[in-house]
C-alpha positions as CSV (number, residue, x, y, z in Angstrom):
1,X,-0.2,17.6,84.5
2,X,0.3,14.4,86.7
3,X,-1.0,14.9,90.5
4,X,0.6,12.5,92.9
5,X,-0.5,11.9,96.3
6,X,1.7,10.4,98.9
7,X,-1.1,9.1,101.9
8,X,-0.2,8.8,105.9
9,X,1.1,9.6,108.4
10,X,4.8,7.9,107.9
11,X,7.8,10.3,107.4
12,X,7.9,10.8,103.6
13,X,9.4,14.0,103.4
14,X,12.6,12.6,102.2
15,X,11.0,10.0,99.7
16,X,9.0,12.3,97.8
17,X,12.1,14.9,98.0
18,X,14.3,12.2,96.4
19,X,11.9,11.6,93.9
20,X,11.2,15.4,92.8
21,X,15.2,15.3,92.0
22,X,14.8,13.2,89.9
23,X,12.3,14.2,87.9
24,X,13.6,18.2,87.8
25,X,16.6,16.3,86.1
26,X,14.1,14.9,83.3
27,X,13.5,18.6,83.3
28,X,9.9,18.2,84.7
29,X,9.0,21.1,86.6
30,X,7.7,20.3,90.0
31,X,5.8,21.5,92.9
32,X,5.8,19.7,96.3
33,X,2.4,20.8,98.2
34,X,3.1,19.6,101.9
35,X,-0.4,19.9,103.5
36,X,0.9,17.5,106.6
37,X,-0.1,18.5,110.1
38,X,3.9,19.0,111.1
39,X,4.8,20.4,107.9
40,X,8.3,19.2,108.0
41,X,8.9,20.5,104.6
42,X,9.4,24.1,106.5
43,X,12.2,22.8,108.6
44,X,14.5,20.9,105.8
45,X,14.0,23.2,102.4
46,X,15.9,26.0,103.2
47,X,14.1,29.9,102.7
48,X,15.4,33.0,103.6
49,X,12.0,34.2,105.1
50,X,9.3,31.6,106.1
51,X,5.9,32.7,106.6
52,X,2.8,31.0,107.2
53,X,2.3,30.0,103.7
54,X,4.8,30.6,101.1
55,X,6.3,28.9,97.9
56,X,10.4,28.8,98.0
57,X,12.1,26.9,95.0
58,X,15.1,24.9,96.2
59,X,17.2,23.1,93.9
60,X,15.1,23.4,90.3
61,X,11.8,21.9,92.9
62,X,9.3,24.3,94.1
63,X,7.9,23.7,97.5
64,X,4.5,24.8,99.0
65,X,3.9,25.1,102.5
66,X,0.9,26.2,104.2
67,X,-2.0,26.6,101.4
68,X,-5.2,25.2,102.6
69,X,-6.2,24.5,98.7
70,X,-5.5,25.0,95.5
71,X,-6.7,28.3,94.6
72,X,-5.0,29.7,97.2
73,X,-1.8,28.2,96.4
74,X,-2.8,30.2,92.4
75,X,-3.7,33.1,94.4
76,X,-0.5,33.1,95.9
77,X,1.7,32.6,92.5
78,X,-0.5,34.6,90.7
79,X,-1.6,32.1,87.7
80,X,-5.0,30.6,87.0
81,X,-4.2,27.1,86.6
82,X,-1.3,25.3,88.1
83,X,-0.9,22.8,85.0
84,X,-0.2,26.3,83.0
85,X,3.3,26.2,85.4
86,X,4.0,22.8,86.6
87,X,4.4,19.2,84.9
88,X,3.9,17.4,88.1
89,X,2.5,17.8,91.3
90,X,3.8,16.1,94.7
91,X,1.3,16.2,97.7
92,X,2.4,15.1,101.1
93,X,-1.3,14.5,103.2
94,X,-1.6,12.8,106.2
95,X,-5.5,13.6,106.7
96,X,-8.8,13.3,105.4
97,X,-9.4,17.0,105.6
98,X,-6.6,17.5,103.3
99,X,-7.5,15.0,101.0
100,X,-10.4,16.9,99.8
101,X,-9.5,20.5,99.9
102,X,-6.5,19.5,97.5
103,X,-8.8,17.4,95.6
104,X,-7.0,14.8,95.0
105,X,-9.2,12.0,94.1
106,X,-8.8,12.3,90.8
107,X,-5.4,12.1,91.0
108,X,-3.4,10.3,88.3
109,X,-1.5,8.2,91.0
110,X,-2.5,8.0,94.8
111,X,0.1,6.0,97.5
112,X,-0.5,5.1,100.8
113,X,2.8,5.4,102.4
114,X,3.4,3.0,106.0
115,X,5.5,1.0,108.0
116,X,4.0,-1.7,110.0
117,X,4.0,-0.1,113.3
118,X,0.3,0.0,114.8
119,X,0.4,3.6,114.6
120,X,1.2,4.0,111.1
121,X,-1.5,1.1,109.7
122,X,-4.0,2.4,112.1
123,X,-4.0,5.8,111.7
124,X,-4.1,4.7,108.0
125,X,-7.2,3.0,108.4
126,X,-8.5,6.2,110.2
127,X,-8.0,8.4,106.8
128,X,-9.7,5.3,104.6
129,X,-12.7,5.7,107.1
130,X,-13.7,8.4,105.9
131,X,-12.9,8.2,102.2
132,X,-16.7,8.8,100.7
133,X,-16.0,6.7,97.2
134,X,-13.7,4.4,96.0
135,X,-9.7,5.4,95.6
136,X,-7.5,3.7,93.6
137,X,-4.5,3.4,95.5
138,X,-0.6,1.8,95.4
139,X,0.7,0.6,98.8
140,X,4.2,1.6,100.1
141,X,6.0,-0.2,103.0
142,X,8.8,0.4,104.7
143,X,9.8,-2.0,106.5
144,X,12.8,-3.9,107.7
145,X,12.1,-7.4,106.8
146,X,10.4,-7.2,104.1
147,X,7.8,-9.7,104.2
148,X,4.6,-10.7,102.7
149,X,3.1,-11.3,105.9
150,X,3.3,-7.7,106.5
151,X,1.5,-6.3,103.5
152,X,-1.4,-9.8,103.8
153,X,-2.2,-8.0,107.4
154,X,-2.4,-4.5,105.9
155,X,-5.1,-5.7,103.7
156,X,-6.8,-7.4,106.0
157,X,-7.2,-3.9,108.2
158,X,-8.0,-2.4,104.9
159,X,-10.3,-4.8,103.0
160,X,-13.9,-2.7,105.0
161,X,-12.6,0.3,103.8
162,X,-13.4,1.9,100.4
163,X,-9.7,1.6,98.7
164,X,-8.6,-0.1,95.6
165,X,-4.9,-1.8,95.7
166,X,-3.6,-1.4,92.4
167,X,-0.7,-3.6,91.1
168,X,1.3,-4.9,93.5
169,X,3.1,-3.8,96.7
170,X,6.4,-1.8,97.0
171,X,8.5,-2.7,99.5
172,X,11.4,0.1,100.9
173,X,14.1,-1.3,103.2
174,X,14.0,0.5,106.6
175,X,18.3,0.7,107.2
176,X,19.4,2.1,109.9
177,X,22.2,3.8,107.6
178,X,19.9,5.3,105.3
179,X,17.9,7.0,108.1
180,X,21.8,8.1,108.8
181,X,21.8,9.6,105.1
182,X,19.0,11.3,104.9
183,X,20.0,13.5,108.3
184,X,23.7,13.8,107.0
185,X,21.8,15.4,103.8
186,X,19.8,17.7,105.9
187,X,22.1,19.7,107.4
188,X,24.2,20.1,104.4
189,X,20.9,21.2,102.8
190,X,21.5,18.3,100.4
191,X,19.4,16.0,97.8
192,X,22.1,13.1,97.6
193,X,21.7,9.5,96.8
194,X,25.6,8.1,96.8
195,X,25.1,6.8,100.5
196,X,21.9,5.6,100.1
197,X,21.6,1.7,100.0
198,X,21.2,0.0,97.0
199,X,17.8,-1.7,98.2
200,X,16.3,2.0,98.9
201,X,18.0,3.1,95.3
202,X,16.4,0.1,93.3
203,X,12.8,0.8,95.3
204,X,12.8,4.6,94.2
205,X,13.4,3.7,90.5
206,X,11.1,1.0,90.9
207,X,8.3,3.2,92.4
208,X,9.0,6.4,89.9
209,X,9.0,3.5,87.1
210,X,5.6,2.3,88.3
211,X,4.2,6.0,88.6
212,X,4.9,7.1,85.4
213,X,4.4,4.0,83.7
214,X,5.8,4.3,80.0
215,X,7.2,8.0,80.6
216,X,10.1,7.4,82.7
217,X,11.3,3.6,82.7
218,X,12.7,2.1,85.6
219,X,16.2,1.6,84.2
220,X,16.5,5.1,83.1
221,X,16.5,6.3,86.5
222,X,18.9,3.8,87.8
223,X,21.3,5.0,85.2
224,X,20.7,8.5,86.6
225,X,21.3,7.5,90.3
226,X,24.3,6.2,89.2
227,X,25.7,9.1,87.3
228,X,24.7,11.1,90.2
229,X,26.3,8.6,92.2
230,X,29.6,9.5,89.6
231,X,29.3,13.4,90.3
232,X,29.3,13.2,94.1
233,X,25.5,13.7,94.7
């Protein structure tokens, strides 16, 4: 089982929505654990009757909201392990607290997810203070111009802090008509990548190329975009 964890405090519900499409359609079975403080995951996956934790499956993705660990999450699903149900795990954290309780430093992949707003870097650097050992970590921006200059001063902010960059940055345009999309697919209750711009298509296949490494290549999941792209999705 592959354990993913998407780091701060930057909107990612959509990202790592996007990617669990894709991957239920390489007929990976998925769980989404959103352990945010907002939990924006209970207002946009649809469920007949919310509670304060619960696990709905929209879509061929399963989606957790409100587990304060692991176990409980089992409890709740009644199974022993989760890797006896799921191939991969998504995990949408915006806080230290979380990061332990879900135990994800042994994750197979960790991101740190930001745009270059103070808020977002800062409040970055406020979850990598206290990080007690070293974390391996790829960095996500979104960002509008796309510059090196922006990811140089995030690792200057981050270079006292115990986190390892590993390979190199992924940049993910931040278009106005995207952030369009991604509402317009909202309220239709929809996973859909056909009005997405190609800059935001190419980074998702980059980044799901780059997290799986030699699973799922790069290419193949352009080709699916596309086809999805060909059926109206």
């Amino acid at each position: 089982m592959k354990k993913v964890g998407f780091i701060g405090t930057i909107d990612k519900t959509n990202l790592i929505l996007s990617i669990a499409k894709i991957l239920t359609v390489k007929s990976k079975r998925v769980l989404i654990i959103d352990v945010t403080v907002e939990q924006k995951l209970k207002y946009i996956v649809p469920t007949v009757h919310p509670t304060k934790t619960y696990i709905t499956t929209w879509d061929d993705i399963d989606v957790a909201v409100g587990f304060e660990d692991l176990n409980q999450i089992c409890e709740y699903a009644g199974i022993k392990k989760l890797e006896d149900e799921y191939d991969v795990i998504l995990f949408n954290i915006d806080d230290i607290e979380a990061i332990n309780k879900m135990q994800i430093y042994e994750d197979d992949v960790n991101l740190f997810v930001t745009a270059v707003d103070l808020y977002s870097i800062r409040k970055g650097m406020e979850i990598f203070g206290n990080i007690k050992r070293p974390m391996k970590m790829i960095k996500i921006i979104f960002s509008i111009i796309m510059d090196d200059a922006e990811n140089e001063y995030i690792d200057s902010e981050a270079e006292n802090y115990r986190v390892e960059w590993e390979g190199k940055h992924i940049f993910f345009p931040l278009i106005l008509e995207d952030r369009y999309t991604e509402m317009a697919n909202q309220l239709i209750y929809k996973i859909g990548f056909r009005e997405m711009s190609q800059m935001y298509k190419d980074s998702l296949a980059h980044l799901i190329g780059v997290i799986f490494k030699n699973e799922i290549k790069e290419n193949d999941v352009k080709k699916l975009i596309k086809n999805f792209e060909k059926d109206g999705v």
